[in-house]
C-alpha positions as CSV (number, residue, x, y, z in Angstrom):
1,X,9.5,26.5,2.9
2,X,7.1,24.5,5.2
3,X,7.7,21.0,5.6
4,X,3.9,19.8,3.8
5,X,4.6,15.8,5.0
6,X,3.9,14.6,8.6
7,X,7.0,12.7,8.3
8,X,10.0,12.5,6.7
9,X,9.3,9.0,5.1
10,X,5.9,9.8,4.0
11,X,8.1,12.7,1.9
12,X,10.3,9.8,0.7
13,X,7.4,7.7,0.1
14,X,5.7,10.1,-2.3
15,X,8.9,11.2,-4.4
16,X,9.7,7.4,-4.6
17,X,6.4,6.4,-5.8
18,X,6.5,9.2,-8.3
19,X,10.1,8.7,-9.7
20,X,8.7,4.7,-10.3
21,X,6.3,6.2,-12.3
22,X,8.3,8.7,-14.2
23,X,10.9,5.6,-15.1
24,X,7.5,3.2,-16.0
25,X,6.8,6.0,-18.5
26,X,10.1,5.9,-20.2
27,X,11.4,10.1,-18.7
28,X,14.8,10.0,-19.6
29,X,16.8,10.3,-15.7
30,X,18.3,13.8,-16.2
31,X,14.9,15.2,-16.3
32,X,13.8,13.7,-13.0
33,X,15.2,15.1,-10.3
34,X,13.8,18.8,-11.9
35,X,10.3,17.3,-12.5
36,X,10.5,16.1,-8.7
37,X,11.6,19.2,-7.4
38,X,8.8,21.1,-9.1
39,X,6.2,18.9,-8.1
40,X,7.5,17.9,-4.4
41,X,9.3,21.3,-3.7
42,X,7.8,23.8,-5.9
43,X,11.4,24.6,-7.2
44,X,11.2,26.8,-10.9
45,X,12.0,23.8,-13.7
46,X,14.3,24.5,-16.3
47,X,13.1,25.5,-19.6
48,X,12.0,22.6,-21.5
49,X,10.1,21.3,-18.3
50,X,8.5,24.8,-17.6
51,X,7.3,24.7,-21.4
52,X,6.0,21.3,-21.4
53,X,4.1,21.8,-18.3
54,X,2.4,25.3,-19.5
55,X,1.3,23.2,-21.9
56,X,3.4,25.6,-24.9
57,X,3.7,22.5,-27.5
58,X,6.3,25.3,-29.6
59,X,8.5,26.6,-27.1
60,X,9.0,22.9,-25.7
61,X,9.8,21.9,-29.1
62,X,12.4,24.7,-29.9
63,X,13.7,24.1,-26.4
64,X,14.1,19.8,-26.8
65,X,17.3,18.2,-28.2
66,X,17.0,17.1,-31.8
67,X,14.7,13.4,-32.2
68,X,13.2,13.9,-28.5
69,X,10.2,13.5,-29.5
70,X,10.1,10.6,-27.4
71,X,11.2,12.4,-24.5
72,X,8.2,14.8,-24.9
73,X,5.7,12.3,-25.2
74,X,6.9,10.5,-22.0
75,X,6.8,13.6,-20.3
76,X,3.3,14.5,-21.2
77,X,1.9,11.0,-20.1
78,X,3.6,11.0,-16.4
79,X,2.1,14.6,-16.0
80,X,-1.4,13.5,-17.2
81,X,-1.7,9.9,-15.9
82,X,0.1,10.6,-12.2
83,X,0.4,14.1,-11.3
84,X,-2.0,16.8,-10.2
85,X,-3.8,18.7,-12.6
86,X,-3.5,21.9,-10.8
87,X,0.2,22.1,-11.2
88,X,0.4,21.7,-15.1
89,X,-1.4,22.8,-18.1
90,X,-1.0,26.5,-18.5
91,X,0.7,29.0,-17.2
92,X,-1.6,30.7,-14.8
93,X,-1.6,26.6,-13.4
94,X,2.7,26.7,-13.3
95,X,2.5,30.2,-11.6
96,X,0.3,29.5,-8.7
97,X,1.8,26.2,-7.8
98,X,5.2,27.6,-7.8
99,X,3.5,30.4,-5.3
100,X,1.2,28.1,-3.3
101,X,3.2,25.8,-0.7
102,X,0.9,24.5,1.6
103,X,-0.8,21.9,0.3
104,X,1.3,18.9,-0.1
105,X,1.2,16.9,-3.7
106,X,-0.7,13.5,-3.1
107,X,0.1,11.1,-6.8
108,X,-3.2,10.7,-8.9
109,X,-2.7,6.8,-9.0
C-alpha cells in the first residue's frame, strides 16, 4: 500500500488525534486499534465494526456482547462526529474505501 502522508509524523499525528477522539467518546480500547486500521490503513474490520459501519443496526446487534449497548452508541458518535462520511454508512461506502487507497483520511473536526 502507498504511503498517503508526506511524513511519518503527520501519519502519527492523524491516528493520535483520532484515537483522542475515539477515548473522548467513551470506544471501549479493544475496538480501537481495528477502527484505526480501517480508517488509516484501509485494513477489513472485524465483524461487529464492519456491521456498525455498513450501518446494519441487526447484524451489529447480534454480533455485540450482551449490555453493549453502550459500546454501540459510542461507536456511532466517533464515526458521525470525526470521521469521513465516505467511509461508513453502507456497504457500497465500506467496499470502496476498503478498495480506494489513495486519498489519505483528513479527521472531520
Amino acid at each position: 500500500m502507498p504511503d498517503l502522508y508526506d511524513t511519518r509524523r503527520e501519519r502519527f499525528v492523524v491516528r493520535d488525534h483520532l484515537r483522542a477522539r475515539l477515548v473522548e467518546r467513551g470506544v471501549p480500547v479493544h475496538l480501537h486499534e481495528g477502527l484505526l486500521a480501517y480508517i488509516l490503513e484501509r485494513r477489513e474490520p472485524g465483524q461487529f465494526l464492519r456491521a456498525v459501519l455498513r450501518n446494519d443496526l441487526l447484524d451489529a446487534v447480534m454480533r455485540m456482547s450482551p449490555g453493549s449497548f453502550e459500546v454501540l452508541r459510542a461507536v456511532v458518535l466517533f464515526l458521525f462526529n470525526h470521521v469521513p462520511a465516505p467511509c461508513w454508512g453502507s456497504e457500497a461506502r465500506v467496499v470502496a474505501w476498503l478498495a480506494d487507497t489513495s486519498v489519505p483520511v483528513v479527521p472531520c473536526d
